[in-house]
C-alpha positions as CSV (number, residue, x, y, z in Angstrom):
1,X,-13.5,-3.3,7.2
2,X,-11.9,-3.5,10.6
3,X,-8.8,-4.3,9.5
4,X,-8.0,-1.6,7.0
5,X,-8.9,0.7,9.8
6,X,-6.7,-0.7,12.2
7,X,-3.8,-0.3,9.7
8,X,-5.0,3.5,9.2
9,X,-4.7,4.2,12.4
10,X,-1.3,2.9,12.4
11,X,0.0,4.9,9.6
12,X,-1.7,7.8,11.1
13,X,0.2,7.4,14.4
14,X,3.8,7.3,12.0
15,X,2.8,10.5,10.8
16,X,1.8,12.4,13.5
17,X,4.7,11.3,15.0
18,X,7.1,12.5,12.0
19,X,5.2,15.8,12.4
20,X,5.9,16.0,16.3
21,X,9.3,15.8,15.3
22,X,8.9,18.8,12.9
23,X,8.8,21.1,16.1
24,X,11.0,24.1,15.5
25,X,8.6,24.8,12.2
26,X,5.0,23.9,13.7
27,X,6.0,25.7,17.1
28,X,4.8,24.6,20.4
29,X,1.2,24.4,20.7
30,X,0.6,22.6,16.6
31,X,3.5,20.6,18.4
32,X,1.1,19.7,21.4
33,X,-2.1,19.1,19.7
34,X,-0.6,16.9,17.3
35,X,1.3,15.2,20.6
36,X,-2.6,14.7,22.0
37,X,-3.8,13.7,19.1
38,X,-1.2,10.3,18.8
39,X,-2.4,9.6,22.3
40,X,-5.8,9.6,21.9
41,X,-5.4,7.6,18.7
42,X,-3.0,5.1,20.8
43,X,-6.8,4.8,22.4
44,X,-8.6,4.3,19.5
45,X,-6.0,1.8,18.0
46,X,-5.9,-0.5,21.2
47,X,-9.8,-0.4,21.5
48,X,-9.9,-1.7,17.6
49,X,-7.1,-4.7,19.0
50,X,-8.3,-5.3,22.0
51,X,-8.7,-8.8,21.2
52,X,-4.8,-9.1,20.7
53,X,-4.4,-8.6,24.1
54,X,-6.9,-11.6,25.4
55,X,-5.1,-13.9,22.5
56,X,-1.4,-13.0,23.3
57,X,-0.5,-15.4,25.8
58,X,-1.4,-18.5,23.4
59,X,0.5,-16.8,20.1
60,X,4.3,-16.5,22.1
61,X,5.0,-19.8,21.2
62,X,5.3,-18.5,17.4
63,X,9.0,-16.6,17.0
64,X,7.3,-14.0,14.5
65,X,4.1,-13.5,16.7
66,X,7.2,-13.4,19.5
67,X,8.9,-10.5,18.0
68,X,5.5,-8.7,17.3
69,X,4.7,-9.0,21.3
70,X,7.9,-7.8,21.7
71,X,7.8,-4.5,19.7
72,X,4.2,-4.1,21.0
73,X,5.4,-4.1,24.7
74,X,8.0,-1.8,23.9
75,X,5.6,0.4,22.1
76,X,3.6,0.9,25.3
77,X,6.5,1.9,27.3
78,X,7.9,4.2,24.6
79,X,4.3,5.5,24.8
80,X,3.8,5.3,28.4
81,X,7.3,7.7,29.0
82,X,5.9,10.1,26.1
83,X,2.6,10.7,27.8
84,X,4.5,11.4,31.5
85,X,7.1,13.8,30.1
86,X,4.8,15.3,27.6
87,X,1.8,16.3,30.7
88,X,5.2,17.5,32.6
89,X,6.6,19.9,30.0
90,X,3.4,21.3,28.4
91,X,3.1,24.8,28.0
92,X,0.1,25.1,26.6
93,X,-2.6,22.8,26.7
94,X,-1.6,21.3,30.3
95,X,0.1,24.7,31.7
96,X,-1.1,23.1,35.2
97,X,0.8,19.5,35.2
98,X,4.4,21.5,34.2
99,X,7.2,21.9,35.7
100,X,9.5,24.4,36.3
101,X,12.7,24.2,33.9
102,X,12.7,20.5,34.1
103,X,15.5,20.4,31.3
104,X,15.9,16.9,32.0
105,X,12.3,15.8,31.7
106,X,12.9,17.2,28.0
107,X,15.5,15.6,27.1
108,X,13.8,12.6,28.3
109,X,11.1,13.4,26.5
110,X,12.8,14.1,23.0
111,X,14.6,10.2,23.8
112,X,11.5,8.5,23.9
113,X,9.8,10.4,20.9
114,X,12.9,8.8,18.1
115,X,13.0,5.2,20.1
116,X,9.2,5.4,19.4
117,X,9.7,6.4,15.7
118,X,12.0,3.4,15.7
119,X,9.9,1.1,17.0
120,X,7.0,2.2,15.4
121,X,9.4,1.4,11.9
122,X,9.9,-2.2,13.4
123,X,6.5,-2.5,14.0
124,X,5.0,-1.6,11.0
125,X,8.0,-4.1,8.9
126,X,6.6,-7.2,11.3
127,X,2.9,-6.2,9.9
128,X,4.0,-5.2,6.2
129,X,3.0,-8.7,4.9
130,X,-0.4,-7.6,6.5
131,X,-0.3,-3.9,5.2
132,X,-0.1,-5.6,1.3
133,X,-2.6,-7.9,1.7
134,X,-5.3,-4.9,2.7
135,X,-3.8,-3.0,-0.2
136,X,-4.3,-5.8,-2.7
137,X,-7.8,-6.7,-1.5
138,X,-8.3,-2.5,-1.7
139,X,-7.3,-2.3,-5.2
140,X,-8.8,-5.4,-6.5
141,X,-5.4,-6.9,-6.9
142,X,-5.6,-10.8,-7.5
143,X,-3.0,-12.2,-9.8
144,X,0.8,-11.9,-8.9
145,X,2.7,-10.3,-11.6
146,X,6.6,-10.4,-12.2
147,X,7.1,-6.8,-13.4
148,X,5.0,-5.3,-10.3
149,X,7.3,-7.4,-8.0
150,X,10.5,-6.1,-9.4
151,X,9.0,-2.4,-9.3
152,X,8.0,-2.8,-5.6
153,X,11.0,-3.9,-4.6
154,X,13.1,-1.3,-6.1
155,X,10.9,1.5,-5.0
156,X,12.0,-0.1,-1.0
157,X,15.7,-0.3,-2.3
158,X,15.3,3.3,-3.2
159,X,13.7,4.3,-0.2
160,X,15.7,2.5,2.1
161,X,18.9,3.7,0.7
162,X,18.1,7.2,0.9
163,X,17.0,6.1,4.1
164,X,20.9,4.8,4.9
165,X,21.6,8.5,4.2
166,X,19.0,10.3,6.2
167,X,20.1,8.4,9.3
168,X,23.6,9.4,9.0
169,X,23.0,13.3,8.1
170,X,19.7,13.6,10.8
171,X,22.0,12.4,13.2
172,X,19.6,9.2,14.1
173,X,21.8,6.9,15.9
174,X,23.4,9.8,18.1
175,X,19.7,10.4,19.2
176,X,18.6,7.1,20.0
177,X,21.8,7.0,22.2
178,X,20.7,10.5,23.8
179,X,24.0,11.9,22.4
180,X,24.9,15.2,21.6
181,X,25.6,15.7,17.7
182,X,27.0,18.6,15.9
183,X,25.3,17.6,12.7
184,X,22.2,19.7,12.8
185,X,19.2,20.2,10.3
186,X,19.0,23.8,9.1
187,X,15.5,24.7,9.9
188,X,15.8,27.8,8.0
189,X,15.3,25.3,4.9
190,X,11.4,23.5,4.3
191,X,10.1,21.6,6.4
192,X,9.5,18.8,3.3
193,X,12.8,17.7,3.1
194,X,13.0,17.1,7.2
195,X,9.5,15.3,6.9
196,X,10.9,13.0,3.5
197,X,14.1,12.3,5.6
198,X,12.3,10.5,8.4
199,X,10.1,8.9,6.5
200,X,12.6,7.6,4.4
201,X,14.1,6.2,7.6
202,X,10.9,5.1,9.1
203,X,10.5,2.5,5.1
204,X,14.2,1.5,6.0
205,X,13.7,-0.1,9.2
206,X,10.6,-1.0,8.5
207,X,12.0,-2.9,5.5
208,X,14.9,-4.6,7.1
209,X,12.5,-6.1,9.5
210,X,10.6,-7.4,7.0
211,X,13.1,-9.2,5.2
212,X,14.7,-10.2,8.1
213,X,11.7,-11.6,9.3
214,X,11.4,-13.7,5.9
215,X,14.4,-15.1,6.0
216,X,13.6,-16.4,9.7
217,X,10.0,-17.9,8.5
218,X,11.7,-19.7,4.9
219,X,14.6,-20.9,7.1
220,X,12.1,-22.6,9.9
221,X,9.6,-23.5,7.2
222,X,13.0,-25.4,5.5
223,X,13.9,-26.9,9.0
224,X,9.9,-28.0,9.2
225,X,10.0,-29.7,6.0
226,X,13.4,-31.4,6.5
227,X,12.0,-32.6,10.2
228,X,9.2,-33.9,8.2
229,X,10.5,-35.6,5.3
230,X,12.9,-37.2,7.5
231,X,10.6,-38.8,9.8
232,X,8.8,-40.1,7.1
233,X,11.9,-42.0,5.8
234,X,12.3,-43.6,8.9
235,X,8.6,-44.5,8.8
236,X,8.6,-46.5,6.2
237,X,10.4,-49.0,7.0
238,X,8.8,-49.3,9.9
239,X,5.3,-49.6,8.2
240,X,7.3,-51.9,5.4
241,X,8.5,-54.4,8.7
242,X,4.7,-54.1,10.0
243,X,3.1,-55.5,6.2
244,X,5.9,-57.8,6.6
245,X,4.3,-59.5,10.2
């Protein structure tokens, strides 16, 4: 059961981070309490994987398990910048750690929070193979099947599309670059359609990654096998001279 936990945990960091973001509707203190809430999951999560950390050294070799360090490292900075700004420009459960103005420690602040939404997204596509596996053995789901495939995969094409257009009208990319925008959500509408549009970015990344990450596996796999198959041809002659003696 640990691993379904782990995996819970992970989707409920996503979405109290999506929620964060939904600041100008929650207001600043919801904003805060959801903010202490990711970090003491953070906790939780790295308690539940602490054995990742004592095994890490050994698994760089692997490009995948490479990549997943990666993300994970820059997870704890992203994190590590969040907590710092977060204790500086508190208002209302940390009132004591602020400062005064600190318009820059905001801004700072606001960087880190989409770089970690977008790394979180990367993360979660290097694990996806793992999320499905949990989901089949949840659901009791032991034969592959054709139809359920095809369905899957156009529910991501759906989601990543409208995720194409969510990064473009949320202004994404100008964010990650700490840019100023003028496109600008109108917060007089809901609140659901802000919270669909990053999530909808969050399954794009997270499914480019993946694929991505496919391609790199089948090609090394193919470069294995051809490795293999090749020094087996010139094997054989060699074992062929060697009956011969």
């Amino acid at each position: 059961m640990t691993l379904p936990i782990r995996l819970i945990l992970d989707f409920g960091g996503l979405a109290l981070v999506v929620l964060c973001l939904a600041y100008w509707w929650l207001g600043n203190l919801p904003h805060e309490l959801f903010g202490t809430a990711l970090f003491a999951l953070v906790i939780v999560h790295n308690v539940f994987n602490r054995r990742w950390y004592a095994n890490a050294p050994r698994n760089l070799g692997d490009g995948s398990r490479l990549v997943n360090a990666v993300t994970i490292a820059c997870l704890a900075v992203a994190m590590a910048v969040m907590l710092v700004t977060s204790a500086l420009v508190s208002r209302d459960l940390f009132p004591f750690l602020s400062l005064d103005g600190a318009f820059a420690v905001r801004e700072i602040h606001m960087f880190a929070a989409y770089w970690l939404l977008m790394i979180l997204a990367l993360h979660l596509g290097t694990r996806w193979a793992v999320v499905m596996n949990v989901f089949r053995g949840v659901f009791g789901i032991e034969r592959p099947s054709g139809a359920r495939s095809v369905a899957l995969r156009l529910l991501t094409f759906a989601a990543g599309a409208w995720g194409v257009h969510s990064t473009i009208e949320m202004g994404f990319g100008s964010k990650l670059m700490l840019t100023y925008t003028l496109d600008m959500w109108d917060f007089n509408e809901s609140a659901i359609g802000f919270l669909l549009n990053y999530g909808s970015i969050i399954c794009l990344y997270a499914a480019v990654t993946y694929y991505v990450m496919s391609m790199l596996r089948r090609r090394n796999t193919g470069r294995g096998s051809g490795a293999s198959r090749t020094s087996r041809r010139q094997t054989a002659p060699d074992n062929q001279q060697e009956g011969m003696r």
